[in-house]
C-alpha positions as CSV (number, residue, x, y, z in Angstrom):
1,X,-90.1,0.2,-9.0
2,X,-92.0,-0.9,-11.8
3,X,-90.5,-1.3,-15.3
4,X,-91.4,0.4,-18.2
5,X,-92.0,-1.4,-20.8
6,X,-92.9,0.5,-24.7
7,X,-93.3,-0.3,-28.6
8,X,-92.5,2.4,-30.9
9,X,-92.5,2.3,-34.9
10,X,-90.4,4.2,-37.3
11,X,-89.7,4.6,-41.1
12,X,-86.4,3.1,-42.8
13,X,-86.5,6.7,-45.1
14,X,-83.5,5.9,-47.2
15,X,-84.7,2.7,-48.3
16,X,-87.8,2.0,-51.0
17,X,-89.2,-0.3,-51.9
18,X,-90.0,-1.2,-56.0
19,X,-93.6,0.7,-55.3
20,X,-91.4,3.8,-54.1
21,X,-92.4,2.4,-49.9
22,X,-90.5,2.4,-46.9
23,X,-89.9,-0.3,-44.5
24,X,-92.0,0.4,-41.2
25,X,-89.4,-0.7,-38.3
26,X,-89.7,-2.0,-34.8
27,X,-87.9,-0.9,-31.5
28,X,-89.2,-1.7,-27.9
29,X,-87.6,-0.2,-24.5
30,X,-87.4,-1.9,-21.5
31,X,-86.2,0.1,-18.4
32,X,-83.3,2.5,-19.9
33,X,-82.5,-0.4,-22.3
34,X,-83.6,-0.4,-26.1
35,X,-83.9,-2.9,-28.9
36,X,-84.1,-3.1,-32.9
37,X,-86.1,-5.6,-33.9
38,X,-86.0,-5.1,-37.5
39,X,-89.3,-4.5,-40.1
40,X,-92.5,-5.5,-39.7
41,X,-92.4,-6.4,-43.3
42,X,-95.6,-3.5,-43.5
43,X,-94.2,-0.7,-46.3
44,X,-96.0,2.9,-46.2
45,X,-95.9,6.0,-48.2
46,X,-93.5,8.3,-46.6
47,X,-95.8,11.0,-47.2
48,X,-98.6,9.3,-45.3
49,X,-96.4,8.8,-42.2
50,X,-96.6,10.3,-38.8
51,X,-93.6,10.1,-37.1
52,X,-95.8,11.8,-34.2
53,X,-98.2,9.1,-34.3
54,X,-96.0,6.0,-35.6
55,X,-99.1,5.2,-37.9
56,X,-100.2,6.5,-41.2
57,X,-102.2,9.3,-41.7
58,X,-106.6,9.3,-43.0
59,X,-109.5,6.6,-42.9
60,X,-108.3,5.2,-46.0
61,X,-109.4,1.6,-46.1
62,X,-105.1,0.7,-47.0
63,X,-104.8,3.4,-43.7
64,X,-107.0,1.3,-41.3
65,X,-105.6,-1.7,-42.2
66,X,-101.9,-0.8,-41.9
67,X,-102.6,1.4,-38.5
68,X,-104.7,-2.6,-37.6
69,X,-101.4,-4.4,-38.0
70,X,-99.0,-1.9,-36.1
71,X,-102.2,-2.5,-33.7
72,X,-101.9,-6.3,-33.3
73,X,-98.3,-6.2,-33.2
74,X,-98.1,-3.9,-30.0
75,X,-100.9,-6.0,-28.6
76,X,-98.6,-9.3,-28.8
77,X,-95.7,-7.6,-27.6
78,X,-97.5,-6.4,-24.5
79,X,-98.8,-9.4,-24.0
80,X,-95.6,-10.9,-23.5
81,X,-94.0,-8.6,-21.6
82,X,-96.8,-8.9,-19.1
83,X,-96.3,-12.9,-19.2
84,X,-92.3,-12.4,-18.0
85,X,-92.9,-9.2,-16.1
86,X,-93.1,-10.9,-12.8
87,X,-89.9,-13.0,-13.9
88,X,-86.6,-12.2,-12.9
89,X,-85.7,-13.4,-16.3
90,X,-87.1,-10.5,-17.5
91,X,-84.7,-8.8,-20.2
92,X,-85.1,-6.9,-23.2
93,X,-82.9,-10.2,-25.3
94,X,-86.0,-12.8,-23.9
95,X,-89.1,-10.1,-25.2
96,X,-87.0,-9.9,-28.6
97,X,-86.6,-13.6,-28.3
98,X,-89.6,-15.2,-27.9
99,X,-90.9,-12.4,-30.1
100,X,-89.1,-13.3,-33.1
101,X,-89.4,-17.1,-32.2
102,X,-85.8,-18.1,-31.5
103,X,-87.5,-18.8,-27.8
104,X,-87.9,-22.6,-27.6
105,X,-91.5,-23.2,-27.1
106,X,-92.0,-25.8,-24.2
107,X,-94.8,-28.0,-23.9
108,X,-93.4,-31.2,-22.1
109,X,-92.1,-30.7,-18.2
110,X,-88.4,-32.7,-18.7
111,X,-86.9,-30.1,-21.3
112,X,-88.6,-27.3,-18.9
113,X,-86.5,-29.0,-16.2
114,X,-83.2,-29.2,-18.3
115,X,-83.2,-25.2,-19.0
116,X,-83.8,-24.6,-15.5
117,X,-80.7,-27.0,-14.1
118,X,-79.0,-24.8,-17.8
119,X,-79.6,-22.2,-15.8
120,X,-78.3,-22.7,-12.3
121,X,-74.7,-23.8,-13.8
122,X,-73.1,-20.3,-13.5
123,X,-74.6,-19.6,-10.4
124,X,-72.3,-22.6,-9.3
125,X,-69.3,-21.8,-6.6
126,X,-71.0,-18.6,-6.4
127,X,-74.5,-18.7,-4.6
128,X,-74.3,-22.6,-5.2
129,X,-72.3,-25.5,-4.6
130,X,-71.5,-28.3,-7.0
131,X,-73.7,-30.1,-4.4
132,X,-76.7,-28.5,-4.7
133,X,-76.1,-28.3,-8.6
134,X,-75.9,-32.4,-8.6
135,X,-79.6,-32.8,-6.5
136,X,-81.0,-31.4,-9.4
137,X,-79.8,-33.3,-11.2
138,X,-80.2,-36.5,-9.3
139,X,-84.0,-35.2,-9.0
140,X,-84.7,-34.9,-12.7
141,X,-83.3,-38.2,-13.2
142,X,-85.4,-39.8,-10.3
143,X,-88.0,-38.2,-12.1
144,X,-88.0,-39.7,-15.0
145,X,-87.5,-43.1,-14.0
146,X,-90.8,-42.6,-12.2
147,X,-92.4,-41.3,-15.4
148,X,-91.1,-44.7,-16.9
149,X,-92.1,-46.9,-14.1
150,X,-95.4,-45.2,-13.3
151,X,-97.0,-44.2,-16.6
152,X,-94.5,-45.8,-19.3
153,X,-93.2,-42.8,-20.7
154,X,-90.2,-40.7,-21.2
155,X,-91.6,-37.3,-20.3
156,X,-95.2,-35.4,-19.7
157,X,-96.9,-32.8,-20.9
158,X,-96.9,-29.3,-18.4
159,X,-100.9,-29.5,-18.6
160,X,-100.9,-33.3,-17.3
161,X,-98.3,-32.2,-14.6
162,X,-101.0,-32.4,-11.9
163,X,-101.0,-32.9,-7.9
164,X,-101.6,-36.6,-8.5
165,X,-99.0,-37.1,-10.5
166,X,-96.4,-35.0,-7.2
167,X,-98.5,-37.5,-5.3
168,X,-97.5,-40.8,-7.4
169,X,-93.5,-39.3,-7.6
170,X,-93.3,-38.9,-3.5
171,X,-95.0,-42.3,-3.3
172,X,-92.3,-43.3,-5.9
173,X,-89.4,-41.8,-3.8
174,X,-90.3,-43.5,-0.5
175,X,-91.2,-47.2,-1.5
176,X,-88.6,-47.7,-4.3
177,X,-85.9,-44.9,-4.2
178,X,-86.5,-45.6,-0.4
179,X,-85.6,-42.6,0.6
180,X,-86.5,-41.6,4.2
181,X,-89.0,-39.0,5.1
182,X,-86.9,-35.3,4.9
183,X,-84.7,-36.9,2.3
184,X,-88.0,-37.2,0.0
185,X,-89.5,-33.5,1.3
186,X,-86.2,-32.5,0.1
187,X,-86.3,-33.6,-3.6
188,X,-90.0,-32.6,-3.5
189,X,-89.2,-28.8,-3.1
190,X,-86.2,-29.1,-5.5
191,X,-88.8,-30.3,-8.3
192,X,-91.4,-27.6,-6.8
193,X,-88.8,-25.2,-7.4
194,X,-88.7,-26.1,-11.5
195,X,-92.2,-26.5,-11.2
196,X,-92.2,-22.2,-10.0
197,X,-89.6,-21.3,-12.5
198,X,-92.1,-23.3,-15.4
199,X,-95.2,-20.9,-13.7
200,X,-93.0,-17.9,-13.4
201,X,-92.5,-18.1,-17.3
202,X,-96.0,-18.5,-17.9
203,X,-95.4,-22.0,-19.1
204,X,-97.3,-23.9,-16.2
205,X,-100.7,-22.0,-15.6
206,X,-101.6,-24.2,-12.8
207,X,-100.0,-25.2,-9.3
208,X,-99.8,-28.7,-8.8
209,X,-98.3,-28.1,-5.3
210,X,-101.1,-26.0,-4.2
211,X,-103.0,-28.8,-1.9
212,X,-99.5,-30.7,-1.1
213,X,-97.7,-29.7,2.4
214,X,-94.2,-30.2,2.3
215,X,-92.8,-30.6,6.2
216,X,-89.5,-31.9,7.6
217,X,-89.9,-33.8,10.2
218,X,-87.9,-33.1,13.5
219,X,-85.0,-35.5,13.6
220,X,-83.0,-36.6,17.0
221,X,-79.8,-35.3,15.3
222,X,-77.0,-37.8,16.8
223,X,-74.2,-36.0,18.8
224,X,-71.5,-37.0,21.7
225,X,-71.8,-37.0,25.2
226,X,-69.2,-35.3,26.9
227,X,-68.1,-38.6,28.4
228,X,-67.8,-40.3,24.8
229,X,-65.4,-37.4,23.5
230,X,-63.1,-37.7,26.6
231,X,-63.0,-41.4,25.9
232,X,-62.1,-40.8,22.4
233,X,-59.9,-38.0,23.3
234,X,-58.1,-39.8,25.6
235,X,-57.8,-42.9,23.9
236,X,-54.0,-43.6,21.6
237,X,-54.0,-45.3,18.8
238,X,-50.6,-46.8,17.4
239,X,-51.9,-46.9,13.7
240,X,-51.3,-43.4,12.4
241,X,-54.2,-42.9,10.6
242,X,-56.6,-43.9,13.6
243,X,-54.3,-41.2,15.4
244,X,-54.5,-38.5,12.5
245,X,-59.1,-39.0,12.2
246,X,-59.7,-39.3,15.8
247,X,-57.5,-35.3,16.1
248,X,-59.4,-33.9,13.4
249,X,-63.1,-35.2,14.5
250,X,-61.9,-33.6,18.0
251,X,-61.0,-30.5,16.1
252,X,-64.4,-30.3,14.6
253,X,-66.2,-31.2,18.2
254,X,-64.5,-28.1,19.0
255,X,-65.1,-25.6,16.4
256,X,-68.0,-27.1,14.7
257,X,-66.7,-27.5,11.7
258,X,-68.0,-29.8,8.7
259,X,-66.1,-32.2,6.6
260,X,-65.1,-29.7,3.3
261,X,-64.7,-27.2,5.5
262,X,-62.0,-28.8,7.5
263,X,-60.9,-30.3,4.6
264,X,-60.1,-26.8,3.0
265,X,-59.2,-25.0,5.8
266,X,-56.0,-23.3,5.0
267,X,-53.6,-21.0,7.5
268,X,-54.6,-18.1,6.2
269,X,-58.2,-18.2,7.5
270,X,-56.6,-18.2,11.1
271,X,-56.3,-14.4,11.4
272,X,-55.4,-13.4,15.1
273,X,-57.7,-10.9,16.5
274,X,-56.4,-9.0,20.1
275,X,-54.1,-12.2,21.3
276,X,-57.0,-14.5,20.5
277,X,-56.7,-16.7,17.0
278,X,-60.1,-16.8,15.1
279,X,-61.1,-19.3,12.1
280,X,-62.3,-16.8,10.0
281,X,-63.9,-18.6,6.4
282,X,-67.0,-19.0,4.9
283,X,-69.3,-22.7,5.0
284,X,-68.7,-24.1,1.7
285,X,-72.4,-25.6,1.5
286,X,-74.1,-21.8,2.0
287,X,-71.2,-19.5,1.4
288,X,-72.1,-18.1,5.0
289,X,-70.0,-16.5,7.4
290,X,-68.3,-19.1,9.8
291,X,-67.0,-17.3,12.7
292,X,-64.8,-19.5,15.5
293,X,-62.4,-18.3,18.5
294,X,-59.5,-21.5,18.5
295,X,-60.2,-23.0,22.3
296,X,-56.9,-24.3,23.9
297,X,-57.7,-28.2,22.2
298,X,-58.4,-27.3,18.3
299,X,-55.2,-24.8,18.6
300,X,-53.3,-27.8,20.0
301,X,-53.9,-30.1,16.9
302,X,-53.2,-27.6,14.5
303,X,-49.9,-27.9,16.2
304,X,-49.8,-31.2,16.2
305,X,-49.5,-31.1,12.1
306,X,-48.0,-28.1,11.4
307,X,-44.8,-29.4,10.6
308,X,-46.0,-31.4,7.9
309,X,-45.6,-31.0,4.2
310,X,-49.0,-30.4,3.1
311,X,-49.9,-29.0,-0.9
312,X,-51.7,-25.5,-1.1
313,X,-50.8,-24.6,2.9
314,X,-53.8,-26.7,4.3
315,X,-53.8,-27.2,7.9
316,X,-54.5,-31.0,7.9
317,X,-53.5,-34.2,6.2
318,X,-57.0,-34.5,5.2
319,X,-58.6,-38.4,3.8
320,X,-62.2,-38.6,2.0
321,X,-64.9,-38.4,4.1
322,X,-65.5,-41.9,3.4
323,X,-62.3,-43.7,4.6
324,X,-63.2,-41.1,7.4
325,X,-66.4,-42.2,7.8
326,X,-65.3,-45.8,7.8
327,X,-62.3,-45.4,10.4
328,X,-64.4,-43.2,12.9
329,X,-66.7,-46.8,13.3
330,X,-63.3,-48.7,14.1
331,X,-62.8,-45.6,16.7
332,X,-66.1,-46.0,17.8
333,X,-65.9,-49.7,18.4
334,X,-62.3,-49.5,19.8
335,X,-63.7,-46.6,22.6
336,X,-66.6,-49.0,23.4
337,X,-69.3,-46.4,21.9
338,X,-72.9,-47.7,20.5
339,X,-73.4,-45.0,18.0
340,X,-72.7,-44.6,14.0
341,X,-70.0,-42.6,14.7
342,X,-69.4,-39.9,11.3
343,X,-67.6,-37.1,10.7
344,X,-70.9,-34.6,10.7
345,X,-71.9,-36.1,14.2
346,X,-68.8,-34.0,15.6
347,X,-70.6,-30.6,14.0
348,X,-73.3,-31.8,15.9
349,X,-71.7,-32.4,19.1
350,X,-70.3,-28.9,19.0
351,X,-73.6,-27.4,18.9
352,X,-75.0,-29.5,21.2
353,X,-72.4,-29.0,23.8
354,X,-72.2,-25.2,23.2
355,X,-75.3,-24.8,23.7
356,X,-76.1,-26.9,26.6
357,X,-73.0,-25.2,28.3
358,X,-74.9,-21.9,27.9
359,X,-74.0,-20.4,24.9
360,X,-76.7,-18.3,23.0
361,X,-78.4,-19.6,20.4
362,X,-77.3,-16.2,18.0
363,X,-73.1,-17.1,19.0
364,X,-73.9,-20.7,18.3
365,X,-75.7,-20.1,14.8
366,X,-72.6,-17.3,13.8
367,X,-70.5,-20.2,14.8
368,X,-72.0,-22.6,12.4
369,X,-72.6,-20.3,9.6
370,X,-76.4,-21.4,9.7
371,X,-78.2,-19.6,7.3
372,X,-80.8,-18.8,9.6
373,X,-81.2,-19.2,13.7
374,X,-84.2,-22.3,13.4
375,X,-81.7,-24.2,11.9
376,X,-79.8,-24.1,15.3
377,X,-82.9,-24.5,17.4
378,X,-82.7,-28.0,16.6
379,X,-80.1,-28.5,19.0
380,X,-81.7,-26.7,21.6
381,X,-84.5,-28.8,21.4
382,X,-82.0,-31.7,21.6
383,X,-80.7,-30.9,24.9
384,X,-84.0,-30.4,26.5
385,X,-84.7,-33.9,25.6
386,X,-81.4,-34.4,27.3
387,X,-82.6,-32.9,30.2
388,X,-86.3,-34.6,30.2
389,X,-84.0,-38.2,30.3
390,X,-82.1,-36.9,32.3
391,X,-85.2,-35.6,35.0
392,X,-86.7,-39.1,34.3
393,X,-83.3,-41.1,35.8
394,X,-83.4,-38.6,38.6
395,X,-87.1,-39.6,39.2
396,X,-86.1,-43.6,39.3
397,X,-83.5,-42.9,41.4
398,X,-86.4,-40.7,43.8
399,X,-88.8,-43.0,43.6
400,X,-88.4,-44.2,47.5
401,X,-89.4,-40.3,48.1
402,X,-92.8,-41.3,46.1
403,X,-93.9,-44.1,48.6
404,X,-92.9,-42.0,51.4
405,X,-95.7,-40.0,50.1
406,X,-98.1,-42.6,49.5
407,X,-97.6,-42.2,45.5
C-alpha cells in the first residue's frame, strides 16, 4: 500500500511577535507517523489566518506573497518525499533531515560507499555475517586503490561514475588484484549494490551498470570419489592431529557440513526425532535452515570425542580452517590422492555423492541450507559430467565392438 505523505501549517497563537505576529509552524505526516518541524520563520496576523485553509485570508499583495512561501515550501517537501519514496529508507526522521539540512549532501561516490557499509553494521549476525560485512569492505578499498592507480585520485564524483569507469575497475580486479573470473563478478555486484543504494536515494541519476552483464561462470566444483574417501577413511594415522582432521572432514563428507558450521556445532543442535538423531542448526553464512539425519559414520565420530573436555559443549576439538587446510594436503599426499584436498571439498563431496546416489535435488538443497535449489544444481550437473567420462571409458573399453561394425 502506498504511503501517505502530507504538509500541514499552523499558528504558534500564544506567542507574538514585537509587530503583535504569530509564528506560522510546520508539521508533515508520513503513514500514521507525524513530525514538528518547527517555524517557517513567516509571521501572520492571527486575524488573517485560516486554520481551514493553513494560509492567510484576501488578495492582499503581503497575502499572496505569504500564501507563495507556504506554496514553495510544500513544493520542496513533496519533492523530497517523492525522491526517497521508492526507498526503504523512507522515514519521517530522513524527510525532516534532509529538509532541515542535517542530511549530508553527497557528491563524491567513496563517502556514498562508507554510509552504505555504516549502514549494513547492525544488520550483522542478523541477516549478515561478519563475512559478508568484511567484502564490502575489502571492495571499497580495492576500489580506491583503482581510483589511485587508474585516474590518480582519491575518490570520484557520482556524475563521472560511468560504465567505463565499472569497465576500467573489473579490468583492474582481474590483471592486478588477479582475482579469477566469479571472484571479480562477485565484487562487481557488491559495488553494484552501493551503486543501487546511491540511485535509490536519488543521488546517482544514472546506471552505470545498465550495458554491463555480470555472469558466473560454471565451475567443476572439486569433490571425492567414493574410492578416495574409503582410502582416507580407512587410512590410521599415529599423529593425533592427522587422526582428529581426517574424522571431522569424514564427518562433513557425511552431513555436508562447512567449516564454521562444524566448528560451532554444539550438542544441543542434535535433537532426536522418532529414534533417529537429526543436526538440527542454521548455516552460519545465510542463516538458513540446515536440516541433517546423523548416518551410522558421522554418529560414530561424535562418539569418538565425546569424552573430551571441550569449552561451551562443542562436539569437536575443532583447529582453524587453515592448519586444517594445510594438514588435509599431508592426508591427501599420505592416501596417494592428486587433488587440493580442503575442508569445503568434503561439503562438496556430500552433495555430490547424495545426489548421484539418488537423492532429490529439494532433500539435498534442505540438507545444505542452500538458499535457493540452482545453487544445488551445480552438483547435479557435476555428476552428469561424471557419467559422460565415465560413458567415454566404457566406449574405449567397446571399441573392438566398433570395428566389428566397420566403424
Amino acid at each position: 500500500m502506498k504511503t501517505t505523505f502530507k504538509v500541514s501549517y499552523y499558528l504558534r497563537s500564544n506567542y507574538e511577535n514585537k509587530e503583535g505576529k504569530s509564528p506560522v509552524m510546520l508539521r508533515i505526516y508520513l503513514g500514521g507517523e507525524k513530525a514538528n518541524l518547527g517555524s517557517t520563520k513567516i509571521f501572520v496576523d492571527k486575524s488573517k489566518w485560516s486554520n481551514k485553509t493553513s494560509r492567510m485570508i484576501g488578495r492582499t499583495a503581503e497575502a499572496l506573497s505569504i500564501n507563495a512561501s507556504i506554496d514553495a515550501l510544500t513544493i520542496t517537501l513533496m519533492q523530497i518525499y517523492r525522491k526517497y519514496e521508492t526507498s526503504e529508507e523512507l522515514s519521517i526522521d530522513l524527510i525532516r533531515s534532509v529538509f532541515l539540512g542535517t542530511d549530508k549532501e553527497y557528491t563524491t561516490f567513496l563517502p556514498v560507499f562508507d554510509k552504505y557499509i555504516d549502514s549494513i553494521t547492525q544488520q550483522v549476525g542478523k541477516t549478515l555475517t561478519k563475512g559478508t560485512f568484511y567484502k564490502y569492505k575489502v571492495v571499497r578499498q580495492n576500489f580506491q586503490d583503482f581510483l589511485q592507480a587508474k585516474y590518480h585520485r582519491k575518490d570520484i564524483g557520482l556524475t563521472e561514475l560511468t560504465s567505463a569507469v565499472v569497465q576500467d575497475f573489473e579490468l583492474y580486479l582481474t590483471s592486478v588484484v588477479g582475482g579469477v573470473h566469479n571472484t571479480t563478478t562477485k565484487k562487481l555486484r557488491n559495488l553494484k549494490t552501493v551503486v543501487n543504494y546511491a540511485r535509490d536515494r536519488g543521488l546517482i541519476m544514472h546506471d552505470p551498470f545498465a550495458n554491463h552483464k555480470l555472469r558466473y561462470e560454471l565451475v567443476d566444483r572439486g569433490y571425492l570419489t567414493e574410492e578416495e574417501v574409503l582410502r582416507i577413511m580407512k587410512k590410521h594415522f599415529d599423529i593425533e592431529r592427522l587422526e582428529l582432521v581426517k574424522n571431522i572432514f569424514i564427518f562433513s563428507c557425511f552431513t555436508g557440513l562447512a567449516y564454521i558450521d562444524v566448528y560451532n556445532l554444539t550438542y544441543d543442535k542434535i535433537v532426536t526425532v522418532e529414534d533417529r538423531q537429526w543436526l538440527i542448526t542454521k548455516r552460519y553464512k545465510t542463516s538458513v535452515d540446515e536440516n541433517v539425519m546423523l548416518l551410522d559414520i558421522p554418529l560414530a565420530i561424535i562418539r569418538r570425542y565425546y569424552d573430551i573436555n571441550r569449552k561451551g559443549g562443542k562436539v569437536f576439538p575443532m583447529l582453524s580452517n587453515q592448519r586444517i587446510n594445510s594438514y588435509l594436503k599431508e592426508i591427501a599426499d599420505l592416501c596417494g590422492i592428486k587433488k587440493n584436498l580442503t575442508f569445503h571439498m568434503a561439503r562438496h563431496t556430500f552433495a555430490t555423492m547424495s545426489i548421484s546416489k539418488g537423492v532429490p535435488m529439494e532433500s539435498v538443497s534442505k540438507m545444505l541450507g542452500h538458499t535457493n535449489i540452482r545453487i544445488t544444481q551445480i552438483y547435479a550437473r557435476i555428476t552428469n559430467k561424471k557419467v559422460e567420462r565415465d560413458m567415454e571409458e566404457l566406449a574405449g573399453k567397446l571399441s573392438k565392438f566398433n570395428t566389428a561394425m566397420g566403424i
